[in-house]
C-alpha positions as semicolon CSV with decimal commas, in nm:
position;residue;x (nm);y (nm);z (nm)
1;X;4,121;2,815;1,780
2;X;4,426;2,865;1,970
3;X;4,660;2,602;2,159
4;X;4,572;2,728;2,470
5;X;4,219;2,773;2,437
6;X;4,175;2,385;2,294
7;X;4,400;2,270;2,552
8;X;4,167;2,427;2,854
9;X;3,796;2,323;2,619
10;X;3,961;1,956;2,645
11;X;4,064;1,963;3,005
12;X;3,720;2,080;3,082
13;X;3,501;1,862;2,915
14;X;3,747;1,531;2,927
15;X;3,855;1,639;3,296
16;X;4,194;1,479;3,164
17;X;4,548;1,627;3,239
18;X;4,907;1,530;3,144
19;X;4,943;1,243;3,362
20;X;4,666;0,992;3,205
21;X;4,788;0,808;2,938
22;X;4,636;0,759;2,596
23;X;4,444;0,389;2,496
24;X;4,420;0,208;2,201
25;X;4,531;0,469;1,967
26;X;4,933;0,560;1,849
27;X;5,176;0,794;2,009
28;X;5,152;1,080;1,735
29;X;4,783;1,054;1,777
30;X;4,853;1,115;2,155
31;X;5,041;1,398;2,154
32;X;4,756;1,564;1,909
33;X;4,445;1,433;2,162
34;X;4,336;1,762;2,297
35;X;4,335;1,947;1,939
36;X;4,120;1,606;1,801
37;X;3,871;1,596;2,064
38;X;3,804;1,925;2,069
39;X;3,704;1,926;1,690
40;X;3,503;1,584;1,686
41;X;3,286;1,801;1,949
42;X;3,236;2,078;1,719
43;X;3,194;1,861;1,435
44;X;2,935;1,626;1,555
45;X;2,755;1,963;1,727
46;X;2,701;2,101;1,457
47;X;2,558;1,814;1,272
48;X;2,350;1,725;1,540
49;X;2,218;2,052;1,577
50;X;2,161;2,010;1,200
51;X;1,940;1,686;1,266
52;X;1,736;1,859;1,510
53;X;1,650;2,150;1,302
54;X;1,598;1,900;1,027
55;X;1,408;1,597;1,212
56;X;1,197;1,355;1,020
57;X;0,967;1,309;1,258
58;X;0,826;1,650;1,334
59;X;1,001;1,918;1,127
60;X;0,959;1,733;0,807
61;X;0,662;1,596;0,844
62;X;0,443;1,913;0,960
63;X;0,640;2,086;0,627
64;X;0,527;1,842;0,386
65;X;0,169;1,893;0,545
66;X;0,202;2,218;0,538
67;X;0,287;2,216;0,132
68;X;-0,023;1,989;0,058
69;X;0,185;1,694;0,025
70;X;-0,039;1,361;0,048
71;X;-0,039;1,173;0,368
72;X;0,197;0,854;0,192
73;X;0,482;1,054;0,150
74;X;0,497;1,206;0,522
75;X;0,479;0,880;0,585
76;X;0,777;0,744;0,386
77;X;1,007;0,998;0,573
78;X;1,114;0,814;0,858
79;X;1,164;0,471;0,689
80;X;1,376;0,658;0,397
81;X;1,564;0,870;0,650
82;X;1,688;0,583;0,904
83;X;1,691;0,285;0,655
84;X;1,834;0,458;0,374
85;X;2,142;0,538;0,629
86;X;2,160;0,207;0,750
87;X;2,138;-0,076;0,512
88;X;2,395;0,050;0,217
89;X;2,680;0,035;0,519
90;X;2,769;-0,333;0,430
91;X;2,879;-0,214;0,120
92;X;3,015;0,130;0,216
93;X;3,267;-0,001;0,459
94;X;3,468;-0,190;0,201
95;X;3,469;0,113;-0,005
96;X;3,600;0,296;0,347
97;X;3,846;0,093;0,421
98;X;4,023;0,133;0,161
99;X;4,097;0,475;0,271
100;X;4,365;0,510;0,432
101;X;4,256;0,840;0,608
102;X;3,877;0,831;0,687
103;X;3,817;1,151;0,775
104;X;3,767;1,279;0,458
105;X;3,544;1,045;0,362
106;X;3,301;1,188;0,681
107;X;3,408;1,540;0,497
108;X;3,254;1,450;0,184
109;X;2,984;1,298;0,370
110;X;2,908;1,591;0,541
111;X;2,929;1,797;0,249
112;X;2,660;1,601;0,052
113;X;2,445;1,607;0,344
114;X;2,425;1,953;0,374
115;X;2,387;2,008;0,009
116;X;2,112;1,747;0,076
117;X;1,956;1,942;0,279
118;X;1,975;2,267;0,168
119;X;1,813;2,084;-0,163
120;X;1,484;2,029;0,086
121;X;1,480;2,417;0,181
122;X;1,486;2,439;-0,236
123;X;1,216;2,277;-0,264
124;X;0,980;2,381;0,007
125;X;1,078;2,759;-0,124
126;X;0,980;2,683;-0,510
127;X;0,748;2,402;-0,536
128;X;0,410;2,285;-0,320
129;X;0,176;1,963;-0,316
130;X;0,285;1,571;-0,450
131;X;0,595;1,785;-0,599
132;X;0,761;1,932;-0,327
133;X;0,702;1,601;-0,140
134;X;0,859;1,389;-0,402
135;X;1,170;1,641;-0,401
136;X;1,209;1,677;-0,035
137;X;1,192;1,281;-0,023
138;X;1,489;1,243;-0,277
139;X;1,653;1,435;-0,154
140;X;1,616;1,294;0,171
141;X;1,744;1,014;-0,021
142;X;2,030;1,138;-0,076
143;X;2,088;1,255;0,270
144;X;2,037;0,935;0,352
145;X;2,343;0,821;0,154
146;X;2,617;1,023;0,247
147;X;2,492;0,980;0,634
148;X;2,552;0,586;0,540
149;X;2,929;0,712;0,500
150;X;2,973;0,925;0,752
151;X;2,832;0,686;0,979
152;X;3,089;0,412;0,918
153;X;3,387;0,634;0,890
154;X;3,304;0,859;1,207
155;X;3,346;0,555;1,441
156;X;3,676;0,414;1,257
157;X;3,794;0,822;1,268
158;X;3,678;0,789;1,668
159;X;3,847;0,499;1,718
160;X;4,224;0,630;1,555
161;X;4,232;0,983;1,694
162;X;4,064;0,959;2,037
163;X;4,201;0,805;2,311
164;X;3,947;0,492;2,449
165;X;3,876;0,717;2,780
166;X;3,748;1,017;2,640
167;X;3,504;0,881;2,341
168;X;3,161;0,869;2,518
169;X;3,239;1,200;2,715
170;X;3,330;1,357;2,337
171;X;3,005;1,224;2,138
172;X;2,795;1,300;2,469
173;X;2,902;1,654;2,481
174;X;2,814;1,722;2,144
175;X;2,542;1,567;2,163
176;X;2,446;1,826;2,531
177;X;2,576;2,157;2,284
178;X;2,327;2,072;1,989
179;X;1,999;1,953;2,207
180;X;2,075;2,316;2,400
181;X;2,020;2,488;2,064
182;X;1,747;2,255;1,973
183;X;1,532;2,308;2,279
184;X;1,571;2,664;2,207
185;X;1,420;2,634;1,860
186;X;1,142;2,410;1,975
187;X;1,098;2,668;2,300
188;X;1,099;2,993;2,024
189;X;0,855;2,783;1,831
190;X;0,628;2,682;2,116
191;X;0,616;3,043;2,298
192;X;0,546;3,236;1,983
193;X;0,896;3,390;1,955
194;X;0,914;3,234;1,605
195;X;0,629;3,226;1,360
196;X;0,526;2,873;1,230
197;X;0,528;2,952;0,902
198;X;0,690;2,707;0,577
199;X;0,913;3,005;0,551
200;X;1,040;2,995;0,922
201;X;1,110;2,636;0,841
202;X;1,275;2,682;0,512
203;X;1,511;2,890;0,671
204;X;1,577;2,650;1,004
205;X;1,669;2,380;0,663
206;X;1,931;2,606;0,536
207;X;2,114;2,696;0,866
208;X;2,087;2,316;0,904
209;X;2,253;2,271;0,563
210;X;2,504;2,555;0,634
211;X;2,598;2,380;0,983
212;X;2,668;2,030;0,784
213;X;2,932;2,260;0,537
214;X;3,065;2,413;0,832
215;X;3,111;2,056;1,049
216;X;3,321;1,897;0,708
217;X;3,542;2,203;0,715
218;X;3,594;2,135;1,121
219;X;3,654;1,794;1,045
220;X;3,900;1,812;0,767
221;X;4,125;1,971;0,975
222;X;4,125;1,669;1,223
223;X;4,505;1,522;1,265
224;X;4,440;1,155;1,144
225;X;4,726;0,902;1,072
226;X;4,725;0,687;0,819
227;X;4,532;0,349;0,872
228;X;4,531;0,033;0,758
229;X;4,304;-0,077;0,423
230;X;4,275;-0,414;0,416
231;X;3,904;-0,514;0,365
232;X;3,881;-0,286;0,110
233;X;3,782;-0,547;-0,186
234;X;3,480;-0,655;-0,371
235;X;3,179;-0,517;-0,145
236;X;2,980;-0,872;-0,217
237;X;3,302;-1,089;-0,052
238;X;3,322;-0,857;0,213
239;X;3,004;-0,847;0,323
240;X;2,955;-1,199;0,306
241;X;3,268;-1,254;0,529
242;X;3,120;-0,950;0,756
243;X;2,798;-1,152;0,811
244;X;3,022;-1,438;0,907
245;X;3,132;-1,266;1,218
246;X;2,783;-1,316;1,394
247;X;2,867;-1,701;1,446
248;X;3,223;-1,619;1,547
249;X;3,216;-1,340;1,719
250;X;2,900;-1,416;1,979
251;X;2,972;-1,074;2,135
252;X;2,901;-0,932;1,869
253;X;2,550;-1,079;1,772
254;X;2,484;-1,022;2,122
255;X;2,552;-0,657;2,110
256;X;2,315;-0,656;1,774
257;X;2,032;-0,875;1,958
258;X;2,082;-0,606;2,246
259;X;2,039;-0,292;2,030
260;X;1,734;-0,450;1,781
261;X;1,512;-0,478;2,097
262;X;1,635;-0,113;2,231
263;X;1,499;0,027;1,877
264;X;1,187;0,033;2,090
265;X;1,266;0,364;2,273
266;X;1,311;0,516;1,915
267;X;0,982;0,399;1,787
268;X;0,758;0,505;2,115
269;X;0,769;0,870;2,114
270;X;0,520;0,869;1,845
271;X;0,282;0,664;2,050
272;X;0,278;0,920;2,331
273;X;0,194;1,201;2,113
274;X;-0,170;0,937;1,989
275;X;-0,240;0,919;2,327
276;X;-0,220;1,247;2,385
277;X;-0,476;1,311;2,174
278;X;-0,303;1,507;1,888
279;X;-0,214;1,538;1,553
280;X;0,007;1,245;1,573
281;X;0,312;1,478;1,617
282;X;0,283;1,665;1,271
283;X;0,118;2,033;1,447
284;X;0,413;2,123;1,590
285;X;0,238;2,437;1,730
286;X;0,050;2,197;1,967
287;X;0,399;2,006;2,021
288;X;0,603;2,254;2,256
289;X;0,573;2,054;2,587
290;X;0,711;1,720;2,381
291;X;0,993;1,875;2,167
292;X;1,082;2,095;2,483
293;X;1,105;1,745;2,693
294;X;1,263;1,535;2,408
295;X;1,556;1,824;2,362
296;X;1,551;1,872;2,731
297;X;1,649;1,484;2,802
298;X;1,950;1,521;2,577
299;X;2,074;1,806;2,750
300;X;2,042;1,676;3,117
301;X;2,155;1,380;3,017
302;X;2,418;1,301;2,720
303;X;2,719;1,411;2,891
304;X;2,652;1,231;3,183
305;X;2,555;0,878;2,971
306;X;2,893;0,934;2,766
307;X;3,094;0,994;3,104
308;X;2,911;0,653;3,260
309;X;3,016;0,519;2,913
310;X;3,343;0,526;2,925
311;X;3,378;0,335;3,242
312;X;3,134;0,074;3,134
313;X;2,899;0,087;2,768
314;X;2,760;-0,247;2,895
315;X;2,640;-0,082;3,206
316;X;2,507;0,193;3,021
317;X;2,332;-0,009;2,831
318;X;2,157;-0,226;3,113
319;X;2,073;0,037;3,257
320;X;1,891;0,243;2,985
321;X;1,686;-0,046;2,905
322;X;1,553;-0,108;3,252
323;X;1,522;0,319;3,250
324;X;1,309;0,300;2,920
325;X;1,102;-0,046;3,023
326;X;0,938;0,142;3,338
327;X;0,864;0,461;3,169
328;X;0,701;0,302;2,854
329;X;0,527;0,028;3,065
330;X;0,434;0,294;3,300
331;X;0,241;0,479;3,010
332;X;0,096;0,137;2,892
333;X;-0,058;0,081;3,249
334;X;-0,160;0,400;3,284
335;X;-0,317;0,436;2,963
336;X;-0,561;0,129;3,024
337;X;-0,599;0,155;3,424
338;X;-0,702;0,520;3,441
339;X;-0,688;0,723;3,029
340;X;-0,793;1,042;3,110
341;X;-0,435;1,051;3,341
342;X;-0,223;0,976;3,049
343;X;-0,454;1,317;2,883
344;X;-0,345;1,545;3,154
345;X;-0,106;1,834;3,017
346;X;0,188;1,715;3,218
347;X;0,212;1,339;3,253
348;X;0,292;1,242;2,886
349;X;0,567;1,475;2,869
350;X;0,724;1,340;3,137
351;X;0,711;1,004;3,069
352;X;0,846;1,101;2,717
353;X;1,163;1,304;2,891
354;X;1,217;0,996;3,103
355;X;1,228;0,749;2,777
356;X;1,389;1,023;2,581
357;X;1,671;1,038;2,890
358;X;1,718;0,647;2,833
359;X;1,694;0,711;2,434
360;X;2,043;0,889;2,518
361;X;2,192;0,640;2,722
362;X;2,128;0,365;2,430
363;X;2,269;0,583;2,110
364;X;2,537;0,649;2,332
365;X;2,618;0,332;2,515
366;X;2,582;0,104;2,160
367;X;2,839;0,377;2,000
368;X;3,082;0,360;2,247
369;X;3,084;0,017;2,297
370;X;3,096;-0,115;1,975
371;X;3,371;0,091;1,892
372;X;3,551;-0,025;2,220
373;X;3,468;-0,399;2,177
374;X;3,660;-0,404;1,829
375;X;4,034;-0,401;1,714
376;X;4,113;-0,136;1,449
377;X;4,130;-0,409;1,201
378;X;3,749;-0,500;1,240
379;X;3,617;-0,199;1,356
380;X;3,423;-0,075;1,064
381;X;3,321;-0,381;0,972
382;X;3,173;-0,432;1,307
383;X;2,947;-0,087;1,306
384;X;2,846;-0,201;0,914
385;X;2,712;-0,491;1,031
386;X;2,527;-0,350;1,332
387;X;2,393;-0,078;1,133
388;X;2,261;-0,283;0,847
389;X;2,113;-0,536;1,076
390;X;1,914;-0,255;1,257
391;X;1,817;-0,109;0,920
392;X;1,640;-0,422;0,859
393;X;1,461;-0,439;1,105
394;X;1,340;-0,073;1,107
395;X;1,173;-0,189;0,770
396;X;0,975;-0,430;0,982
397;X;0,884;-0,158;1,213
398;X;0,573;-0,054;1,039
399;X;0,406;-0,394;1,200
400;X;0,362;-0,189;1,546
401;X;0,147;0,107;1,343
402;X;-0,067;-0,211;1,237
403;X;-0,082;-0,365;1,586
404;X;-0,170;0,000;1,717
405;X;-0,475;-0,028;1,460
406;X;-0,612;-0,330;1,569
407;X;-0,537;-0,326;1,966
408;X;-0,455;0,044;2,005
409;X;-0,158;0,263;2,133
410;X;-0,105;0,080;2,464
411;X;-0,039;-0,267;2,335
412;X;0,235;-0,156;2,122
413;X;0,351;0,003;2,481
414;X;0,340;-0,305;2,678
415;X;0,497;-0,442;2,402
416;X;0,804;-0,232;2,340
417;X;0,864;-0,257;2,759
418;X;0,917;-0,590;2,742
419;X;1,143;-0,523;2,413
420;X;1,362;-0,310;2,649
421;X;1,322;-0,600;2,986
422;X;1,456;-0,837;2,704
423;X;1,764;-0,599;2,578
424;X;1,844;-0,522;2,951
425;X;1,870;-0,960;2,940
426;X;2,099;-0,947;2,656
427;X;2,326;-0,631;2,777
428;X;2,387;-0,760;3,148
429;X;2,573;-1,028;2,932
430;X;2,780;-0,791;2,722
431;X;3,176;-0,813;2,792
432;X;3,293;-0,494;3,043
433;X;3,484;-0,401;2,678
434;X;3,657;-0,067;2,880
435;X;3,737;-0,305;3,181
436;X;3,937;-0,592;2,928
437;X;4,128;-0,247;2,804
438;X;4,261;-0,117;3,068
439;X;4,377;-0,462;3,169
440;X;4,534;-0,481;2,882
């Protein structure tokens, strides 16, 4: 891409110009801003795009279904997918810090990804039943892994080659580009214009895998300076001193208190698609109206969430919370005042786009203000210890499909509201992190 062409992509989407002055990273990263931002959009487009086409939750799941997989392993796909990427980062980031240029470390991350993935279209081409399932779930294993990786070093990359007032507004457009392409696929899919086949999907794996290659080429090409490494010892010592930072840094366990309750508006899609009265999400030709409005959130609304962000995460935050508490208690009430509402064609998928819209606003807002909140020395050890501590308590998250047993869909509702009333407590008390820049 030429200088003049990434110069007028980064004035668009940053709406910066030569008179606003770089934050929080060096001079020589400065001068090579627009060039940098413009390639952490394509990057994390493409492997976002990749995540759609490749989603856990309904792609994967209505495959291994599809290949006569038992109902255990779609069931493990989820846990292995978020987990696995979350609770190895302890470990990871001392390994990562040692580097002293990160991005290829997200390179090779994305690399083994993509191989990871193309691995899944292997398998769904060559092998059927308990099989295929085991395969696909290694390998989603292994995807897993390397997203551990990227996940630490992204952020510390973020931090040293993007100026402080353009972060948000670069993940959010990326995030805008790849839920475009993803609401086509799930409008192709739900109109007929693509068949839904296991051979249609196999092929939506490999351009997945092939857009993970492509993003670690993009990304290699990033120009990063040379950071420091210290932190980079023994992975036991270092996460033992990591968990330390909870009792000194209160901030910080704040933040993580803030983020564990928001894990609700991950976790309630799935309930809206029982009360709907479906195949708990896995017939994905009876799915258009929620993949349409779950795609269709992201694109209204990441941009704008990563703009809002980079005045104020904390806001963002706050606000997405209180967003997600009144659609998901909405649904709750609605589901036990008056139940054959929530069945109508219409009103679950809106509720969904409106939690899905505040979804955003939290993966957004916690990204941009954790990296904000820390110093380049700590940085990756902060998202580690965020990450793992969220991993955790995804394990745990298989209590709400036992309280939905025993007291049904709503409860678990009504109960993730009040999660979100609780992390909309927690974030009001967050530090303006942007503000304390600036006046610095």
């Amino acid at each position: 891409m030429s200088g003049s062409v990434t110069r007028a992509a980064y004035e668009i989407l940053a709406d910066e110009d030569e008179g606003r002055v770089c934050r929080d990273i060096p001079e020589a990263a400065c001068r090579e801003q627009p060039g940098n931002f413009v390639k952490h959009v394509a990057s994390l487009s493409a492997t976002k795009t990749g995540d759609g086409l490749a989603d856990p939750k309904l792609v994967l799941s209505w495959l291994l279904e599809t290949l006569g997989a038992p109902a255990w392993q779609v069931g493990l796909l989820v846990p292995i997918r978020e987990a696995g990427s979350l609770l190895p980062q302890l470990a990871t980031s001392a390994w990562i810090r040692g580097r002293p240029r990160r991005k290829w470390v997200w390179a090779a991350a994305s690399v083994g990804q993509g191989v990871s993935v193309l691995g899944m279209a292997w398998a769904a081409w060559a092998l059927d039943g308990v099989v295929a399932g085991g395969a696909i779930l290694a390998f989603l294993a292994s995807f897993a892994l390397f997203r551990s990786g990227a996940s630490v070093s992204y952020k510390d990359v973020l931090g040293k080659t993007v100026s402080k007032s353009t972060r948000g507004t670069a993940t959010g457009a990326a995030g805008s580009i790849a839920s475009t392409l993803v609401l086509l696929f799930g409008a192709a899919i739900s109109f007929g214009l693509l068949p839904l086949t296991a051979s249609m999907v196999t092929v939506a794996l490999v351009v997945a895998g092939m857009l993970w290659l492509v993003a670690a080429g993009v990304f290699a090409t990033l120009a990063e300076e040379a950071g420091a490494t210290e932190g980079g010892g023994d992975p036991l010592k270092v996460a033992i001193r990591q968990i330390g930072l909870l009792k000194r840094r209160p901030q910080l366990a704040r933040f993580i208190g803030a983020r564990g309750l928001l894990l609700a508006t991950a976790l309630a899609p799935p309930y809206y698609l029982l009360l709907s009265g479906r195949d708990g999400g896995r017939d994905l030709g009876d799915l258009g109206a929620f993949v349409i409005a779950s795609s269709g959130a992201a694109v209204v609304s990441a941009y704008v969430w990563g703009r809002l962000a980079d005045t104020s995460s904390r806001r963002v935050l706050r606000s997405a919370a209180l967003v997600a508490a009144g659609a998901i208690g909405t649904t709750a009430v609605a589901a036990w005042t008056v139940p054959e509402l929530v069945r109508a064609p219409v009103v679950l998928p809106v509720l969904l786009f409106v939690t899905m819209v505040a979804y955003q606003g939290v993966r957004i807002g916690r990204s941009t203000h954790v990296v904000d909140m820390a110093t380049a020395e700590d940085r990756a050890a902060y998202v580690a210890i965020s990450n793992t501590a969220v991993g955790v308590l995804l394990l745990a998250g298989s209590v709400f499909g036992v309280l939905a047993q025993a007291a049904g869909e709503a409860a678990v509702l009504a109960l993730f509201a009040v999660m979100c009333v609780g992390a909309a407590v927690l974030a009001h008390g967050l530090e303006e992190v942007q503000a304390r820049a600036e006046a610095d």
